[in-house]
PyMOL Python script that loads the backbone (N, CA, C, O; Angstrom):
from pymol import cmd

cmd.read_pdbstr("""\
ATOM      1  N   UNK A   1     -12.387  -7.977  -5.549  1.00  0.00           N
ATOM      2  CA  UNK A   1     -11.336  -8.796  -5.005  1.00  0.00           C
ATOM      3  C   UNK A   1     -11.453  -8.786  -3.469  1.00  0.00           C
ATOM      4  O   UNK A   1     -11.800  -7.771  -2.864  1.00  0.00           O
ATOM      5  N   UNK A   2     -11.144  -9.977  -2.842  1.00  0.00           N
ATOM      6  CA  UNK A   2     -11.492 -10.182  -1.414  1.00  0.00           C
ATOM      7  C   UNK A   2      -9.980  -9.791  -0.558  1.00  0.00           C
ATOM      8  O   UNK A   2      -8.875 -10.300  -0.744  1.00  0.00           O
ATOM      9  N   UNK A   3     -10.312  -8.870   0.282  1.00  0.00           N
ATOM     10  CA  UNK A   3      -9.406  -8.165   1.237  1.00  0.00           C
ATOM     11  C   UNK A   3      -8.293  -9.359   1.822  1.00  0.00           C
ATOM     12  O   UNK A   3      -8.606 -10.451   2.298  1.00  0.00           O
ATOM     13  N   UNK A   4      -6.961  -8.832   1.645  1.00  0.00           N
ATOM     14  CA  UNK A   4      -6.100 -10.248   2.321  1.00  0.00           C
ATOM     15  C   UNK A   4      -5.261  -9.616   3.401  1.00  0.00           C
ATOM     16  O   UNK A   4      -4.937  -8.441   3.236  1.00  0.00           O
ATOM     17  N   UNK A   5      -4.948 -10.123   4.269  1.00  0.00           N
ATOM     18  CA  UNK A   5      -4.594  -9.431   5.360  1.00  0.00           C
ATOM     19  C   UNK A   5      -2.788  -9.145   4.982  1.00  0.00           C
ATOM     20  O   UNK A   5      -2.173  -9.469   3.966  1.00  0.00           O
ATOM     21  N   UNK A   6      -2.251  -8.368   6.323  1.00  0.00           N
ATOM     22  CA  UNK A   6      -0.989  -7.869   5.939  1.00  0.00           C
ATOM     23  C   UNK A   6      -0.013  -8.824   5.659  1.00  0.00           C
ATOM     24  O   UNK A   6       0.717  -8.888   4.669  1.00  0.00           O
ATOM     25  N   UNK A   7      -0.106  -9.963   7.161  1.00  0.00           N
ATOM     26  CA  UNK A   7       0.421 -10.947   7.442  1.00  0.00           C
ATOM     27  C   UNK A   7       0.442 -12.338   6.215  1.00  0.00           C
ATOM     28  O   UNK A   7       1.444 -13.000   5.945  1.00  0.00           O
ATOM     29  N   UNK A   8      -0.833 -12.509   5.658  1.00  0.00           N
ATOM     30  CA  UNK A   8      -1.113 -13.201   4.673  1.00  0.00           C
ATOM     31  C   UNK A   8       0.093 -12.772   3.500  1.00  0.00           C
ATOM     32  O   UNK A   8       0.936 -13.650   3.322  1.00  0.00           O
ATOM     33  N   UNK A   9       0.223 -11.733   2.832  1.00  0.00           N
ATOM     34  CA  UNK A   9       0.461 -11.104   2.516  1.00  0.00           C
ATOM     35  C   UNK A   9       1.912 -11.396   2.268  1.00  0.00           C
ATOM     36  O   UNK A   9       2.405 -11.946   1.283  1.00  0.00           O
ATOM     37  N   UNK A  10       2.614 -10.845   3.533  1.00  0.00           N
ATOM     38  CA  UNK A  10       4.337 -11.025   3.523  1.00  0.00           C
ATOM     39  C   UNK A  10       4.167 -12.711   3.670  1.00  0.00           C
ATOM     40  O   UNK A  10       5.235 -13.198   3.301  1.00  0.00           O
ATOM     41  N   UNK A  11       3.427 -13.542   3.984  1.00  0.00           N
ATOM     42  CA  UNK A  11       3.832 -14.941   4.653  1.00  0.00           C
ATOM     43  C   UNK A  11       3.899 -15.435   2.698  1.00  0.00           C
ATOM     44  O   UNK A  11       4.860 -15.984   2.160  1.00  0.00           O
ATOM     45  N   UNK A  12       3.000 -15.154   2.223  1.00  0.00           N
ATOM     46  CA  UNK A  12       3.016 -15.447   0.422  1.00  0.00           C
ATOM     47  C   UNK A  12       4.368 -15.613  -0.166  1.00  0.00           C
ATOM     48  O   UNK A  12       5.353 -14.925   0.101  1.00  0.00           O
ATOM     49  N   UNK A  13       4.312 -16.464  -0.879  1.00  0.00           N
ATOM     50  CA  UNK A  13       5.382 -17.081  -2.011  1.00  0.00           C
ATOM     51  C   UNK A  13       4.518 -16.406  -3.035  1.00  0.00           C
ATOM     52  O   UNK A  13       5.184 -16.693  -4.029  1.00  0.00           O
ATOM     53  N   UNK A  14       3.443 -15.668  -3.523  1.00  0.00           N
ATOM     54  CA  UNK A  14       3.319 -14.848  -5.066  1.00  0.00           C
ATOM     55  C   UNK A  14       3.373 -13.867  -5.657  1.00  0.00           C
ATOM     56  O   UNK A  14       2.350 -13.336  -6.087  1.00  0.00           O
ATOM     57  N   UNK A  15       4.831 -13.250  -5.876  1.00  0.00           N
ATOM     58  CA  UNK A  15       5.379 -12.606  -5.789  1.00  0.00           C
ATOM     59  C   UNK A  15       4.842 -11.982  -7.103  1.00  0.00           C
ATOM     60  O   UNK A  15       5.022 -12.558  -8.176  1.00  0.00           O
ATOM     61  N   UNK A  16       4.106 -10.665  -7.004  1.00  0.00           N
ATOM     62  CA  UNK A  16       3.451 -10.203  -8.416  1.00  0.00           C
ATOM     63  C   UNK A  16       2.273 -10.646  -8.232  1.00  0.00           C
ATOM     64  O   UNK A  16       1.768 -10.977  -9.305  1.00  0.00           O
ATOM     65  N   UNK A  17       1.482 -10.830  -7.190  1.00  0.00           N
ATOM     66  CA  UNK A  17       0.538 -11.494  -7.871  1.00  0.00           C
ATOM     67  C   UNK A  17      -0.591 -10.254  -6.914  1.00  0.00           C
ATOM     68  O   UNK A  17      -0.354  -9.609  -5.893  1.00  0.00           O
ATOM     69  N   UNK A  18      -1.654 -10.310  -7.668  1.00  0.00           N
ATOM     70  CA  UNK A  18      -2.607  -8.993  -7.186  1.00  0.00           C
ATOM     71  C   UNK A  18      -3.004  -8.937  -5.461  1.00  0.00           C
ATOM     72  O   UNK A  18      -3.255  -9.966  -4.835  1.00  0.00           O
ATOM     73  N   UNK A  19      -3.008  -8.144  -5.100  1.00  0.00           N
ATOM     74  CA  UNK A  19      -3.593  -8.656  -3.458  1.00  0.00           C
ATOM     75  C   UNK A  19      -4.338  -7.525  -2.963  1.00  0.00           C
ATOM     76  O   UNK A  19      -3.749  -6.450  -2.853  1.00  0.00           O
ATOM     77  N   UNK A  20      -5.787  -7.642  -2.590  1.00  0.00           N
ATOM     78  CA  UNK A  20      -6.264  -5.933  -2.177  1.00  0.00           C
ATOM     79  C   UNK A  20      -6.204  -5.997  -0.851  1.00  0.00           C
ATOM     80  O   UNK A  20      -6.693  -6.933  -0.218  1.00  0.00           O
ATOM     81  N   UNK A  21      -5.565  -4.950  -0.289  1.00  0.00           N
ATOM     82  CA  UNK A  21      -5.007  -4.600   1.494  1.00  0.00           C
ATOM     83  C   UNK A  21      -5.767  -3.354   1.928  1.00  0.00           C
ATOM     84  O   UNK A  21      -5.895  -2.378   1.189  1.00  0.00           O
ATOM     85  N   UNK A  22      -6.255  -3.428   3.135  1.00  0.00           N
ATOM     86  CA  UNK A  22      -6.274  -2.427   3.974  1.00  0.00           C
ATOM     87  C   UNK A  22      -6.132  -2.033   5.074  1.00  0.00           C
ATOM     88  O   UNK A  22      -6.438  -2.828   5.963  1.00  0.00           O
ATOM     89  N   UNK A  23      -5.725  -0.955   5.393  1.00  0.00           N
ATOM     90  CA  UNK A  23      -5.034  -0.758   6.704  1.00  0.00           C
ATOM     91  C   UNK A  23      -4.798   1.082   6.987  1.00  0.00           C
ATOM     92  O   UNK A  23      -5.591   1.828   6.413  1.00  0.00           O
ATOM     93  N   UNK A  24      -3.914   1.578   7.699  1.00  0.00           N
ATOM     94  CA  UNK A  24      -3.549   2.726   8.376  1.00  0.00           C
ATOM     95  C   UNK A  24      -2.286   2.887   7.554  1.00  0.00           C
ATOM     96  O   UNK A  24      -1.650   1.835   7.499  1.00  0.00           O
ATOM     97  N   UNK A  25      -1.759   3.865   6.922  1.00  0.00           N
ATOM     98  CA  UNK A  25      -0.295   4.653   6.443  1.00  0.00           C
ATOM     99  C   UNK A  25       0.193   4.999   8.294  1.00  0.00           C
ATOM    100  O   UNK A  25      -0.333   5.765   9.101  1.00  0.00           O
ATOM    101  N   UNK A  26       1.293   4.140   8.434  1.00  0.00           N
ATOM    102  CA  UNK A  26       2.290   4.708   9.092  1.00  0.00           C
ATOM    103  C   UNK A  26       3.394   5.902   9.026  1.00  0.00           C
ATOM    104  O   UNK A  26       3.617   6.922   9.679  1.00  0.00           O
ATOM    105  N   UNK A  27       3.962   5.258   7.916  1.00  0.00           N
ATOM    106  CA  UNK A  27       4.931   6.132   6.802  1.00  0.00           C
ATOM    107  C   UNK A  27       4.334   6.295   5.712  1.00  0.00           C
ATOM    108  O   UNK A  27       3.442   5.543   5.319  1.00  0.00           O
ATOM    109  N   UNK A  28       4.877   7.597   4.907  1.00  0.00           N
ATOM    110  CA  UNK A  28       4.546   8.080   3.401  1.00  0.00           C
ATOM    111  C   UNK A  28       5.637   9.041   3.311  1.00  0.00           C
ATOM    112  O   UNK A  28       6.008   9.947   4.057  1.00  0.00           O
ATOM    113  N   UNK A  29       6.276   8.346   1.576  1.00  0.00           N
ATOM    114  CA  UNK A  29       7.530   9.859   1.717  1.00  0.00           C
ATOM    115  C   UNK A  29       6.998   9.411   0.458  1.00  0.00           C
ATOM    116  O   UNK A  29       6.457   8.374   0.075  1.00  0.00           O
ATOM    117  N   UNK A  30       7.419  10.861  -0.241  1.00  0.00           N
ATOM    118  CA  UNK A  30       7.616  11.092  -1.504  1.00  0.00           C
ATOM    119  C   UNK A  30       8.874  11.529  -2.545  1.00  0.00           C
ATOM    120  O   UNK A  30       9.652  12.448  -2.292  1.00  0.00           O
ATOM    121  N   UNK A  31       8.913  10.891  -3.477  1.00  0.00           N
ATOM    122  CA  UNK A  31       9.899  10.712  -4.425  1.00  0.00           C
ATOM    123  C   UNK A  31      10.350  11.531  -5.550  1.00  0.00           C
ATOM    124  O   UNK A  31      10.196  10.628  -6.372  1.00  0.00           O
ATOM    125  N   UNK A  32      10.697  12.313  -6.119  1.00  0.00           N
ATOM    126  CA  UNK A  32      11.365  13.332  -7.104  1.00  0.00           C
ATOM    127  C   UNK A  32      10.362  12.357  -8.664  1.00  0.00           C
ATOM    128  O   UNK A  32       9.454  12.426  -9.493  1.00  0.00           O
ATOM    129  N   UNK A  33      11.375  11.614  -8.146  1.00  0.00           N
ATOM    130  CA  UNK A  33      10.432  10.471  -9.258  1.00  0.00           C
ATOM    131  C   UNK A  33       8.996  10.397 -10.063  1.00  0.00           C
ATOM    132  O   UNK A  33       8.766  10.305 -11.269  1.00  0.00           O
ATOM    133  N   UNK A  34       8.309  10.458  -9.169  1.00  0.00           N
ATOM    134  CA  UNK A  34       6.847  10.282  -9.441  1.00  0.00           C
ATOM    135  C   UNK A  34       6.182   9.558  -8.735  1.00  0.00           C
ATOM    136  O   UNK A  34       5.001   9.410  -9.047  1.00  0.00           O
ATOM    137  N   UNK A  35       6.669   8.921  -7.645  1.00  0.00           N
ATOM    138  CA  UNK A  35       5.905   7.556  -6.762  1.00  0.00           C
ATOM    139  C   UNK A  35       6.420   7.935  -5.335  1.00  0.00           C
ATOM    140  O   UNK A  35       7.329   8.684  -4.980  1.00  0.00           O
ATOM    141  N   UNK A  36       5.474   7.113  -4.587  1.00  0.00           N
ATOM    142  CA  UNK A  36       5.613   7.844  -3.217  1.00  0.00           C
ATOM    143  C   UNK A  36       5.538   6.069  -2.634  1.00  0.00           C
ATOM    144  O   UNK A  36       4.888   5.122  -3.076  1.00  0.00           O
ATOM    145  N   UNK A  37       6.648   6.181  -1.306  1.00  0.00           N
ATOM    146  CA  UNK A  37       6.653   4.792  -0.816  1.00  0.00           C
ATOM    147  C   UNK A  37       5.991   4.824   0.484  1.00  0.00           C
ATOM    148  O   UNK A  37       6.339   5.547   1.417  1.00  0.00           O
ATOM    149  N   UNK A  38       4.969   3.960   0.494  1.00  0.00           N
ATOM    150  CA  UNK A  38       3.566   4.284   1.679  1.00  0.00           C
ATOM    151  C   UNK A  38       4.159   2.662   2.396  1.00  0.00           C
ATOM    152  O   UNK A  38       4.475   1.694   1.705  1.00  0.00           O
ATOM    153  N   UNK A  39       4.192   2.708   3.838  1.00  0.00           N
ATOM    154  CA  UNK A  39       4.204   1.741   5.041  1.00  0.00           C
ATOM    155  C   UNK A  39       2.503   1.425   5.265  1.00  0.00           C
ATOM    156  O   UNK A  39       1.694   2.118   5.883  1.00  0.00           O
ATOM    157  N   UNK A  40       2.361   0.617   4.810  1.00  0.00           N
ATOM    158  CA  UNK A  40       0.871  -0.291   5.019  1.00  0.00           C
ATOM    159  C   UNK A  40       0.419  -1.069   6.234  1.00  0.00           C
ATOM    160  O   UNK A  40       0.157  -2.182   5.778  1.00  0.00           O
ATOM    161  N   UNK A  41       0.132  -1.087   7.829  1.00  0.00           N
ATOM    162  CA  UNK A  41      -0.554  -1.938   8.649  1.00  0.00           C
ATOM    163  C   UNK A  41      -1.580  -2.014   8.587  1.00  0.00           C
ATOM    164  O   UNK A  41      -2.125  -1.031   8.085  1.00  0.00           O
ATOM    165  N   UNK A  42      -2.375  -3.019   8.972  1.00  0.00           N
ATOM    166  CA  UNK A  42      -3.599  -3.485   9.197  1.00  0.00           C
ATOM    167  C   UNK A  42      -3.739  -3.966  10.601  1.00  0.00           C
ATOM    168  O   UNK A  42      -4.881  -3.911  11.060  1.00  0.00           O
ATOM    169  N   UNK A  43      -2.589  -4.527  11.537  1.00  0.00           N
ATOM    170  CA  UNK A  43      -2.744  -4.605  12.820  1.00  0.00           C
ATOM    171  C   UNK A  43      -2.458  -6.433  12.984  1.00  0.00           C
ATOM    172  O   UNK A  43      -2.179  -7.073  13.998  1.00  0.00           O
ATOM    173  N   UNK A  44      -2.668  -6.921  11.506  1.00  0.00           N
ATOM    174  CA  UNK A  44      -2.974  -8.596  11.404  1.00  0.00           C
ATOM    175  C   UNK A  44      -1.401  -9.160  12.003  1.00  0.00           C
ATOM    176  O   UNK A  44      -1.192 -10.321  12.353  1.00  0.00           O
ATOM    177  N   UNK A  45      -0.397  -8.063  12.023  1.00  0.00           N
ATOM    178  CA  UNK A  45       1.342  -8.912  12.427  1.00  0.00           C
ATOM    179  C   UNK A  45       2.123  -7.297  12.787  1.00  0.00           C
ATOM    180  O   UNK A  45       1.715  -6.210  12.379  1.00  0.00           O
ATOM    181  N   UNK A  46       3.251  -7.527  13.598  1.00  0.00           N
ATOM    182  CA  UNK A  46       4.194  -6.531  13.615  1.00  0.00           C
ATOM    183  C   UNK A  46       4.574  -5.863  12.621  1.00  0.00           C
ATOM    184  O   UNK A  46       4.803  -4.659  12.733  1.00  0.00           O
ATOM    185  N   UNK A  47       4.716  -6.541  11.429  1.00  0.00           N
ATOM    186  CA  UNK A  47       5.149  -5.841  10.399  1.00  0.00           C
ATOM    187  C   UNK A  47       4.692  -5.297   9.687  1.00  0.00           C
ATOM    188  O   UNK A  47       3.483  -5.489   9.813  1.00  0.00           O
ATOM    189  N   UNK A  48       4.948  -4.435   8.648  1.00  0.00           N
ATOM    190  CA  UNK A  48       3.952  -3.257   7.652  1.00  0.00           C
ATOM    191  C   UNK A  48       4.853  -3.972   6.384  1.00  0.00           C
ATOM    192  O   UNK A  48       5.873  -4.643   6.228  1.00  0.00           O
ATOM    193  N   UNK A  49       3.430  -3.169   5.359  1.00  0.00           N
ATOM    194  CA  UNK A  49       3.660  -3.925   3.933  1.00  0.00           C
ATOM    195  C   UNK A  49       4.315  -2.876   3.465  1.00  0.00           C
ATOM    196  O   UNK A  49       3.998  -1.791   3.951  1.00  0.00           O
ATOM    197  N   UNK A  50       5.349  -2.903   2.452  1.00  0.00           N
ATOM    198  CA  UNK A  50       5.309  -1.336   1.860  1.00  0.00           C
ATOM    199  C   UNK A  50       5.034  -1.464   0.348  1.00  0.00           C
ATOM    200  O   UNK A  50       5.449  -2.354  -0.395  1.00  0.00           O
ATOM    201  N   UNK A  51       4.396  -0.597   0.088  1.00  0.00           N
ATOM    202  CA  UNK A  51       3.815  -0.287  -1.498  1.00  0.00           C
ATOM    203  C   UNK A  51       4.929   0.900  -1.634  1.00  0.00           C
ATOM    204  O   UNK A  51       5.474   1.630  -0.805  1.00  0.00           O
ATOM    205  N   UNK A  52       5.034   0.746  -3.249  1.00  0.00           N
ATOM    206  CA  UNK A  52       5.169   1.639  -4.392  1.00  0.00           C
ATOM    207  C   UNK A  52       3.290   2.181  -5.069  1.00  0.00           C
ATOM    208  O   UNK A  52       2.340   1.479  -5.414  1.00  0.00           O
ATOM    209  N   UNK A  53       3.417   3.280  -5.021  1.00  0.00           N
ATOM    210  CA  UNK A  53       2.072   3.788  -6.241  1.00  0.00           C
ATOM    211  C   UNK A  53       2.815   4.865  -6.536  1.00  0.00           C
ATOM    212  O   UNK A  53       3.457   5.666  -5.856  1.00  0.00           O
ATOM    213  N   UNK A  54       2.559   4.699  -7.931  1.00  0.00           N
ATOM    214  CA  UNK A  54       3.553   5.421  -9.207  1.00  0.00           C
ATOM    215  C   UNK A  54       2.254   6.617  -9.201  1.00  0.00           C
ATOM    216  O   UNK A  54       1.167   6.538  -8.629  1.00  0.00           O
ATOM    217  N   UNK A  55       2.607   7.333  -9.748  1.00  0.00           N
ATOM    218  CA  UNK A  55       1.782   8.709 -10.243  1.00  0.00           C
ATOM    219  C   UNK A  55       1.242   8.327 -11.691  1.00  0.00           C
ATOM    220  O   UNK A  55       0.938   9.345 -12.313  1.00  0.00           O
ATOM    221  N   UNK A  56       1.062   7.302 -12.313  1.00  0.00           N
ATOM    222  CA  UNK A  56      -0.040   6.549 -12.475  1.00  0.00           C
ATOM    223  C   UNK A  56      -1.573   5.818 -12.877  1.00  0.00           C
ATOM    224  O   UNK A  56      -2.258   5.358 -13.790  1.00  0.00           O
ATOM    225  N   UNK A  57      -1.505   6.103 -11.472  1.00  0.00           N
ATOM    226  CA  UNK A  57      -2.697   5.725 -10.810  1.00  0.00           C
ATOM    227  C   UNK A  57      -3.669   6.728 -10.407  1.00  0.00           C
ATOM    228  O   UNK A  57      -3.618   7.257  -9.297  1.00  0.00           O
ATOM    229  N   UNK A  58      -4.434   6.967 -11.158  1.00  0.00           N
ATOM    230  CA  UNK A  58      -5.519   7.782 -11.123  1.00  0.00           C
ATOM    231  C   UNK A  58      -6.236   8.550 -10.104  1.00  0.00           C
ATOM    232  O   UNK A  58      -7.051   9.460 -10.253  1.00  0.00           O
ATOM    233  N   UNK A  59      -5.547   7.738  -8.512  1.00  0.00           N
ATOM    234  CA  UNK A  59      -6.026   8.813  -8.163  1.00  0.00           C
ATOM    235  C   UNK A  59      -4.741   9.380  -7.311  1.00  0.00           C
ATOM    236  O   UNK A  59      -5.059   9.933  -6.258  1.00  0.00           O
ATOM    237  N   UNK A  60      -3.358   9.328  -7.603  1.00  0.00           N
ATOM    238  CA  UNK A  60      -2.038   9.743  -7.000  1.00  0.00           C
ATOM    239  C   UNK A  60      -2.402  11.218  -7.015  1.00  0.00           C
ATOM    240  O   UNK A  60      -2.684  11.734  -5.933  1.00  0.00           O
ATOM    241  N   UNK A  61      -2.418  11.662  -7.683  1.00  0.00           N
ATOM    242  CA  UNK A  61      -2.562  13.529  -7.209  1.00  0.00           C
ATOM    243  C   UNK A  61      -3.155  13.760  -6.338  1.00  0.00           C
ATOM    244  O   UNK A  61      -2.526  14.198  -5.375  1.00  0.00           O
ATOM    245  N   UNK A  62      -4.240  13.642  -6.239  1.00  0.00           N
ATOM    246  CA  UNK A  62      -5.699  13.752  -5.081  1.00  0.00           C
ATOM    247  C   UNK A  62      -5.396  12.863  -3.444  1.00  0.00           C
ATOM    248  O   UNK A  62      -5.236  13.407  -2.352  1.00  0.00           O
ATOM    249  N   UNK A  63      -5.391  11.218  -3.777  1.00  0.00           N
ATOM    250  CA  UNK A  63      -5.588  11.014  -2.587  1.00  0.00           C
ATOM    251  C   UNK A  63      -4.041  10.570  -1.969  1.00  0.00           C
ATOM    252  O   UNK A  63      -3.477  10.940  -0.940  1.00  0.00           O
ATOM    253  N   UNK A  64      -3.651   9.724  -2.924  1.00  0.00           N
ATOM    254  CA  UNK A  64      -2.050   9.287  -2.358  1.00  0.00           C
ATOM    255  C   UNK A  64      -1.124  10.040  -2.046  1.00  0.00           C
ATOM    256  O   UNK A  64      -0.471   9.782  -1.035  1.00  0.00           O
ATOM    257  N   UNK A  65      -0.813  11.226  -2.874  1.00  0.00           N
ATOM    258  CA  UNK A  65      -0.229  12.533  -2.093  1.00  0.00           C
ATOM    259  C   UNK A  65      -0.967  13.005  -1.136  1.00  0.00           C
ATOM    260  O   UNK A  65      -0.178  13.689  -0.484  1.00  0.00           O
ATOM    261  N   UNK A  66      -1.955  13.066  -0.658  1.00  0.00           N
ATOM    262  CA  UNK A  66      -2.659  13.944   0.604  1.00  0.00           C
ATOM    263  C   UNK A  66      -3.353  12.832   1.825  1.00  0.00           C
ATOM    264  O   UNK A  66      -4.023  13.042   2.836  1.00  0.00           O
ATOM    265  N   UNK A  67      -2.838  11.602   1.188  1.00  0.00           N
ATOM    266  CA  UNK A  67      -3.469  10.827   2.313  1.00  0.00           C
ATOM    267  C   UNK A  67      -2.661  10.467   3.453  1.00  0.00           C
ATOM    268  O   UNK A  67      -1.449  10.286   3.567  1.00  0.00           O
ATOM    269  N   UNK A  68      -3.932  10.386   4.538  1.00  0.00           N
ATOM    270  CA  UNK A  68      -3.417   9.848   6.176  1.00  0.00           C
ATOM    271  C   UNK A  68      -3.641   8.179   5.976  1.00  0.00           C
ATOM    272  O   UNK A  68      -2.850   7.314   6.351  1.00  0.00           O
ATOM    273  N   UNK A  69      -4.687   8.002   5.416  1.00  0.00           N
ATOM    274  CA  UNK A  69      -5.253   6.402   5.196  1.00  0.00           C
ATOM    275  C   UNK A  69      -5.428   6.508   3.611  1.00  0.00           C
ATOM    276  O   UNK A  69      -5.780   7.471   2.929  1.00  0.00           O
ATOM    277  N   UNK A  70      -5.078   5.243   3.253  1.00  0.00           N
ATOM    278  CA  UNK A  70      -5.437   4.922   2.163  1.00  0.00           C
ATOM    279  C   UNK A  70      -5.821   3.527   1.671  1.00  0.00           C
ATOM    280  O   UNK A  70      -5.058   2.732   2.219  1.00  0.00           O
ATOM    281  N   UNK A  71      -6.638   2.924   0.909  1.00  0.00           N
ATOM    282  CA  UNK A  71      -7.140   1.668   0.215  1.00  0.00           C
ATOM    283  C   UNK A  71      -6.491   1.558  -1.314  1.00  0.00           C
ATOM    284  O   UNK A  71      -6.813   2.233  -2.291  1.00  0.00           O
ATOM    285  N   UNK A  72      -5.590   0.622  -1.246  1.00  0.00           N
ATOM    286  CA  UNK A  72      -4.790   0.136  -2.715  1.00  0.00           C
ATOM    287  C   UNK A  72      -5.373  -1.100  -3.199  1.00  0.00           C
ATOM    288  O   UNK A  72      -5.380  -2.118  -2.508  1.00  0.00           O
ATOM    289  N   UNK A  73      -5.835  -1.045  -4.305  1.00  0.00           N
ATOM    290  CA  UNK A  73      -6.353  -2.089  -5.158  1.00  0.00           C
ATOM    291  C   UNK A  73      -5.185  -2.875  -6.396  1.00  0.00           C
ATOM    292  O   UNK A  73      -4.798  -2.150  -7.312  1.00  0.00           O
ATOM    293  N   UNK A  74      -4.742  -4.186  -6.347  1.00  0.00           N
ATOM    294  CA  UNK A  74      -3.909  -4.250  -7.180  1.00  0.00           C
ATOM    295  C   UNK A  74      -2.403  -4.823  -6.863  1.00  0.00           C
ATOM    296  O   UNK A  74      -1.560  -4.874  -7.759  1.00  0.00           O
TER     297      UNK A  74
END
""", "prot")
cmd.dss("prot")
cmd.show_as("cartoon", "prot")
cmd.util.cbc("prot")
cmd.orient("prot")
């Protein structure tokens, strides 16, 4: 899947629809829950994307809990 920028991104009307991003974690907190809410820039607009990744995702133990940067597919 071809990389879409941040800005692209929030400017979208497809709501659900797959988008692969990359960029720098600003923010990362973690949740009692099982999912941790990560602040996404890429630098493309002022604003940051924010993801949900649920515990999951195969690699939430390893890299999404311990990451400074991360690459989300999906």
């Amino acid at each position: 899947m071809k990389r879409t920028r941040v800005a692209r991104v929030l400017a979208s009307e497809q709501i659900g629809s797959p988008f692969t991003v990359m960029g720098w974690v600003r923010t990362k907190r973690e949740s009692k829950g099982g999912f941790s809410f990560i602040e996404l820039n890429d630098g493309s607009c002022i604003n940051s994307l924010q993801v949900i990744a649920g515990e999951n995702l195969p690699n939430y133990k390893g890299d999404v809990q311990n990451c400074k940067q991360v690459v989300l597919c999906g």
